[in-house]
C-alpha positions as CSV (number, residue, x, y, z in Angstrom):
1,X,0.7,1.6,-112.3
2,X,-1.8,4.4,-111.8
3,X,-0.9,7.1,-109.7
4,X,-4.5,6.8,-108.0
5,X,-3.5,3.1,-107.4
6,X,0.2,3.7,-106.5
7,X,-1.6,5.9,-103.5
8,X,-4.0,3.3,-102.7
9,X,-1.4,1.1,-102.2
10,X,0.9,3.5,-99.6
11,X,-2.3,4.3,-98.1
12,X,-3.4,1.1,-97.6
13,X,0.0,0.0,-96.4
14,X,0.2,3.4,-94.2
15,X,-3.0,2.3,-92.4
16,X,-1.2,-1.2,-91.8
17,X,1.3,0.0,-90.4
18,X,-0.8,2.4,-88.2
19,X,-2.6,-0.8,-86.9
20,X,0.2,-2.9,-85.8
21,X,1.7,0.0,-84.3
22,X,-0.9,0.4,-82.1
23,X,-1.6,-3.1,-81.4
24,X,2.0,-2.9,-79.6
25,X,1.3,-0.2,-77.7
26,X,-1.1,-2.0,-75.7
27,X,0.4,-3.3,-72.6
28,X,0.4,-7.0,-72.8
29,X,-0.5,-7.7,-69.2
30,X,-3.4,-6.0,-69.2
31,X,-4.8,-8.3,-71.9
32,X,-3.8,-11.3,-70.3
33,X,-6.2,-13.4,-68.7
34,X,-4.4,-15.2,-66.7
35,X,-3.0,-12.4,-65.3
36,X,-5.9,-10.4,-64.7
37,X,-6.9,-13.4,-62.7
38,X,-4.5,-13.7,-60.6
39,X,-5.2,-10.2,-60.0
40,X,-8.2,-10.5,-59.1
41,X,-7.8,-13.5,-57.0
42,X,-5.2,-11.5,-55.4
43,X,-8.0,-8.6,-54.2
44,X,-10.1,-11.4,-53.2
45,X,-7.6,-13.0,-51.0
46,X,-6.8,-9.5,-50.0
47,X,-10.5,-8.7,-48.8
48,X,-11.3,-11.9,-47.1
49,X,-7.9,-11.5,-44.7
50,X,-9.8,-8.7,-42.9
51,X,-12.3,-9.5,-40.2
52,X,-15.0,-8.0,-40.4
53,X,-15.3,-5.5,-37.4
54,X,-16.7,-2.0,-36.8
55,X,-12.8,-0.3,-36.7
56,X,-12.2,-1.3,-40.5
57,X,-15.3,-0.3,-42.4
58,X,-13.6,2.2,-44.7
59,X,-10.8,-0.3,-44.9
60,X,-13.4,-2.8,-46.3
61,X,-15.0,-0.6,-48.1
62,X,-11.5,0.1,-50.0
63,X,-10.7,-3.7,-50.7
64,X,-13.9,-3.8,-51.9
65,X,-13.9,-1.4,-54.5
66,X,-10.2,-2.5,-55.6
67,X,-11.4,-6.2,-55.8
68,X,-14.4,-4.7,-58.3
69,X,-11.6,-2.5,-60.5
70,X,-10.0,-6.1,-60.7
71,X,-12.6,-7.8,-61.5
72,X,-13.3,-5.1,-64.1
73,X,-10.1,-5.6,-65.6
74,X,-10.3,-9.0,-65.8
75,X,-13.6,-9.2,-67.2
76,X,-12.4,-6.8,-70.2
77,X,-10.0,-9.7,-71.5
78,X,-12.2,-12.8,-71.0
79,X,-13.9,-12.3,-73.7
80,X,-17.5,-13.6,-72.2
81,X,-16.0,-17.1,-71.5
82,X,-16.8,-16.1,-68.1
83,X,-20.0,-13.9,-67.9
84,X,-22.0,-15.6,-65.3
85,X,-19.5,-16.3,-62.9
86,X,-18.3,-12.2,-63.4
87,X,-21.8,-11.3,-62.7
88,X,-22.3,-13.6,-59.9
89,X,-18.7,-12.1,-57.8
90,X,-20.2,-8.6,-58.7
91,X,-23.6,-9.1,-57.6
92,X,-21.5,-10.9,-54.2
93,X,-19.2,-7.8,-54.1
94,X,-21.7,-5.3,-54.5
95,X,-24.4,-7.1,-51.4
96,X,-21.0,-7.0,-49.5
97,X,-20.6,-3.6,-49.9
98,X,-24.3,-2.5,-49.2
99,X,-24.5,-4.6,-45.9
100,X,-21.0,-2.4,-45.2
101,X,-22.8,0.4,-45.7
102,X,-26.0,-0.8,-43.5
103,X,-23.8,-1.7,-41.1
104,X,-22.0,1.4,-40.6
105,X,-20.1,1.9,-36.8
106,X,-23.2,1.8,-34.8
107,X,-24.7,-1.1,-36.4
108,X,-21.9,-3.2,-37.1
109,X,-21.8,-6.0,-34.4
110,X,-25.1,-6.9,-35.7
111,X,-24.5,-7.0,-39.6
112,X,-21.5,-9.1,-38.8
113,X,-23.3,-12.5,-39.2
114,X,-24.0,-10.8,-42.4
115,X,-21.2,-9.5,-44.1
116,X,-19.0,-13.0,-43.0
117,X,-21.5,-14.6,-45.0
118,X,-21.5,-12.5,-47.4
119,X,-17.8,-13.1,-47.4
120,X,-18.4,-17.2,-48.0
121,X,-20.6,-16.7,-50.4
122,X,-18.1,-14.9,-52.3
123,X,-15.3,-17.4,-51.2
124,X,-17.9,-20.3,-52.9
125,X,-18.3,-18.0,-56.5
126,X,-14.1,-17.6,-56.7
127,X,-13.8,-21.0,-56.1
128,X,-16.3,-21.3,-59.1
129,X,-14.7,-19.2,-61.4
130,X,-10.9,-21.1,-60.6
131,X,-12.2,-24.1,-61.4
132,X,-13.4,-23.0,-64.7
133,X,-9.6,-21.1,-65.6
134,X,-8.1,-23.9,-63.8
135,X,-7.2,-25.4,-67.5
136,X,-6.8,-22.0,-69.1
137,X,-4.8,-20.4,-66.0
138,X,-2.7,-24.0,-64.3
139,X,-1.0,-21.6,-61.8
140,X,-4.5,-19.2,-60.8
């Protein structure tokens, strides 16, 4: 052999290397789908056990954005099996979050009606998108 070819070969074999390595440097449960889910599901469940009331509006506000992070994160490993059901909890979280807003402390009492439906409707587009992992993710 060559020596051009012999450092072909290590190079290619280098940048081999370099790829595998840093395929295992990703953390494995942030690429996994069914956990991201669960995540997610987890910031749902964790949003909808607050009552919507005038005292808790930053707290709200809070589970809202982590619920959206989650979402986020789980919409970076499906892939786009799951677009329109993404976009559809979004576009719920984010009219939840603007009524929030709207409502602020004054206001609140009459946004209420509002934001718990705002809250169903985003309890009916989960229920949506765990039906469709439902034979990907058994256990989400």
């Amino acid at each position: 052999m060559s020596h051009p070819t012999v450092r072909r070969h290590v190079l290619a074999a280098l940048v081999a290397t370099g790829l595998v390595l840093a395929g295992c440097g990703t953390d494995a449960a942030t690429q996994d789908l069914c956990a991201n889910a669960k995540a997610f599901g987890a910031a749902v469940t964790d949003l909808q056990s607050l009552k919507p009331d005038g005292a808790k509006i930053d707290e709200l506000n809070a589970k809202v954005d982590a619920a959206l992070a989650k979402l986020d994160q789980f919409q970076a490993v499906t892939e786009g099996r799951f677009d329109t059901a993404v976009s559809t909890l979004r576009a719920n979280l984010a009219g939840f979050k603007q009524t929030l807003a709207a409502a602020g402390n004054d206001a609140f009492d009459a946004a209420a009606p509002q934001l718990t439906a705002s809250l169903d409707e985003l309890r009916a587009s989960y229920a949506t998108l765990t039906q469709s992992l439902a034979v990907q993710c058994p256990s989400t």
